[in-house]
N, C-alpha and C positions, 0 to 999 in steps of 0.2 A: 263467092259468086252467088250461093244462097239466099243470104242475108243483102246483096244490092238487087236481085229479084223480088224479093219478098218485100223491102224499103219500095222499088219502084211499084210495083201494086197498090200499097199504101198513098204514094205518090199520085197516084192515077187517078184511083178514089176518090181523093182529092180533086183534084183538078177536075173532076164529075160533077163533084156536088158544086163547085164553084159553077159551072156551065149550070147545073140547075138551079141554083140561088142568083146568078145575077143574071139569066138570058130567060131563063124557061117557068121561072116561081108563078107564072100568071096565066099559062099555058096548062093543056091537058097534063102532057108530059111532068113537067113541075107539081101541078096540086097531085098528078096519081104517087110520086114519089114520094110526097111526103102528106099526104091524103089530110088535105085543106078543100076548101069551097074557095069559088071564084070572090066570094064576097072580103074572106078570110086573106086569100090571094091578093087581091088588091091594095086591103088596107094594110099588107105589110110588105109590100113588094121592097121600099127602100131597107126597110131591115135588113130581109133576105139580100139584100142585094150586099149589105154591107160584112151578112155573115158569112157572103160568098167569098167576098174578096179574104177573110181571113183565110178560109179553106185552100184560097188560093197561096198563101203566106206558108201554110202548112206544106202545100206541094212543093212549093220554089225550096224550100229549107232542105227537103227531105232529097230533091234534084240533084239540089248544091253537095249535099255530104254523098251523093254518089259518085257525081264529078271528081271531088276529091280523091277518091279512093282509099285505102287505107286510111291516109290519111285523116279522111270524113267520118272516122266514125264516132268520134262524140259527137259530132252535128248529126248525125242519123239518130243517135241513144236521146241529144236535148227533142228534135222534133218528134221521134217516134212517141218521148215519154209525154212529150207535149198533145201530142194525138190522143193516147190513150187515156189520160187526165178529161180532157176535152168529152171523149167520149164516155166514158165513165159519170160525169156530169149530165151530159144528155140522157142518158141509160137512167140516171136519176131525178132526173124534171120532166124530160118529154116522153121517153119511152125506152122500155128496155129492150127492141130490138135493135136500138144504136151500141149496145153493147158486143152484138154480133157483127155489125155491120160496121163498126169503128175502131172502138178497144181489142176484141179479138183478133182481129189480122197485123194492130199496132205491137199489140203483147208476141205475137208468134215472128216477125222479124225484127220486134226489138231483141228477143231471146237469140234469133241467129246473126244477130249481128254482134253479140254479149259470147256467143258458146262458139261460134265458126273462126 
């Protein structure tokens, strides 16, 4: 039960940053999140939009191995470990508070769905 709470937050996250990469990246909300200028905002709006839909790919996976149930939990360990990778990366090109904000929550319900 831990570890599909903890995968669903992950999940959720997800499904966030998608809403602010493909609807809001050109909006206050969007540039405060990820603290861009409108100028920055515009000229890469179809980027964001394309790295939303992964995020979006991220949530649908992590959905699906919950739906599963038991049965989902390598599909929660492939996406969780796919999140954390992801984020880890970002932690080291754009900023290390994606570390906190990505890899850390992926690391702590990959663990309980690995030890529960």
């Amino acid at each position: 039960m831990l570890a599909n709470i903890l995968t669903g937050l992950v999940a959720l996250l997800h499904a966030y940053i998608l809403i602010l990469e493909m609807f809001l990246w050109d909006r206050p909300q969007g540039m405060k999140a990820f603290n861009t200028t409108p100028e920055f905002a515009k000229s890469t709006k179809t980027l964001a939009a394309n790295q939303g839909l992964y995020n979006g790919f991220l949530a649908a996976g992590l959905g699906w191995g919950i739906w599963l149930g038991e049965a989902g939990d390598p599909v929660k360990i492939f996406f969780l470990l796919c999140v954390a990778v992801a984020g880890l990366y970002g932690a080291l090109t754009v900023g290390r508070k994606i570390l906190f904000i990505q890899t850390l929550p992926a690391l702590v319900a990959l663990a309980a769905v690995l030890f529960t």
